[in-house]
C-alpha positions as CSV (number, residue, x, y, z in Angstrom):
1,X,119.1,85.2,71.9
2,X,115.2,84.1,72.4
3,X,113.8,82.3,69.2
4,X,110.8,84.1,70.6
5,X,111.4,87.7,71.2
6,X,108.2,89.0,70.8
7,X,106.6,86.8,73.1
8,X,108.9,87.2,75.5
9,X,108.7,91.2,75.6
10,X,105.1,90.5,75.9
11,X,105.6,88.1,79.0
12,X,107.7,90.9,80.3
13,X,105.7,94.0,79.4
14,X,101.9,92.6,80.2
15,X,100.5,93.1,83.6
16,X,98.5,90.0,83.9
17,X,97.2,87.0,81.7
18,X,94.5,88.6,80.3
19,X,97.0,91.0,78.6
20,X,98.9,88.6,77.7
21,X,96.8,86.9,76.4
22,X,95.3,89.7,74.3
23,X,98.7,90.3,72.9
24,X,99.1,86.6,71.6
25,X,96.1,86.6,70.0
26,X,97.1,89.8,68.0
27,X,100.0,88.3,67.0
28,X,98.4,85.2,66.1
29,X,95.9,87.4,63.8
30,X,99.2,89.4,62.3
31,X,100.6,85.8,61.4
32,X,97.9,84.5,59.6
33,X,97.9,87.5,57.8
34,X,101.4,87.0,56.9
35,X,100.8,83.9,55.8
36,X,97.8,85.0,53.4
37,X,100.5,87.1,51.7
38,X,103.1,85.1,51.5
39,X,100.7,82.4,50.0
40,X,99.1,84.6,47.6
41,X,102.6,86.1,46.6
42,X,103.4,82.3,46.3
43,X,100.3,81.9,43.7
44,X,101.3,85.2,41.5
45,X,104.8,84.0,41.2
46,X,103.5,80.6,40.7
47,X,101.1,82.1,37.6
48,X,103.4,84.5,36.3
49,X,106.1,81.8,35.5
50,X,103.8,79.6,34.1
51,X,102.2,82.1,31.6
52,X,106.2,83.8,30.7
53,X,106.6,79.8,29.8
54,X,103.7,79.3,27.9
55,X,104.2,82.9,26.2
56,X,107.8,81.8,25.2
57,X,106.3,78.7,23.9
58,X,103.8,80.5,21.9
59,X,106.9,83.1,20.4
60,X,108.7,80.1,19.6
61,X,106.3,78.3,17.4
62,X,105.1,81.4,15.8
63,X,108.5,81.8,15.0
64,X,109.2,78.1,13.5
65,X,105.9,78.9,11.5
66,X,107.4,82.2,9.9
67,X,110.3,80.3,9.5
68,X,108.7,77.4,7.3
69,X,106.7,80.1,5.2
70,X,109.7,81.8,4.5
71,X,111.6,78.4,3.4
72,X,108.4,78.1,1.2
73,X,108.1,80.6,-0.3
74,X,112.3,81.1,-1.0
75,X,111.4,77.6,-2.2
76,X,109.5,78.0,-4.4
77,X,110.8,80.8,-5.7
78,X,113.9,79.5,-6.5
79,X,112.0,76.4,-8.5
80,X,110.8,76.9,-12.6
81,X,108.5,78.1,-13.4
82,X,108.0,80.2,-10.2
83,X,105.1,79.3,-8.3
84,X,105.4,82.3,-5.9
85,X,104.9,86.1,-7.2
86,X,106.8,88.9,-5.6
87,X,103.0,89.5,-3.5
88,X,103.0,86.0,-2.2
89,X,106.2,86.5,-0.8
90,X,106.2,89.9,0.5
91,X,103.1,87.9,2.3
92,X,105.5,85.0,3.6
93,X,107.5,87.5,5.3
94,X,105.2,88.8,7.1
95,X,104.9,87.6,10.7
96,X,101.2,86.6,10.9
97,X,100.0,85.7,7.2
């Protein structure tokens, strides 16, 4: 089997040089194309893992933040005389303060 098979068909089908060489050119233009899309697939893919990494990121140390407020505030809470009222910590709880 031909690495080539489209060429070849074309070597076989065209009728002179000129149509062959018509035919190669559209091919040509069909693989640059290609290769537009597969590099601008490439780019998305590219983008779109980098910004699900930096949104886990981003989760992760809003997380560690809630975390820490609600150490705190549990803290605190647990200290005399209490520093935190039940407001402060229904506030410490709360994902985004």
């Amino acid at each position: 089997m031909s690495d080539t098979p489209r060429t070849d068909k074309a070597w076989k089908t065209t009728h002179s040089v000129y149509e062959f060489t018509v035919e190669m050119k559209r091919m040509e233009r069909e693989l640059n194309e290609a290769n537009k899309t597969i590099s601008l697939q490439h780019e998305l893919m590219t983008t779109a893992e980098k910004r699900g990494v930096d949104k886990a990121k981003e989760e992760l140390n809003e997380a560690n933040q809630h975390i820490k407020r609600l150490e705190e505030a549990g803290d605190a809470m647990m200290s005399e005389p209490c520093e935190y009222t039940f407001e402060q910590w229904i506030k410490a709880k709360e994902k985004k303060p």
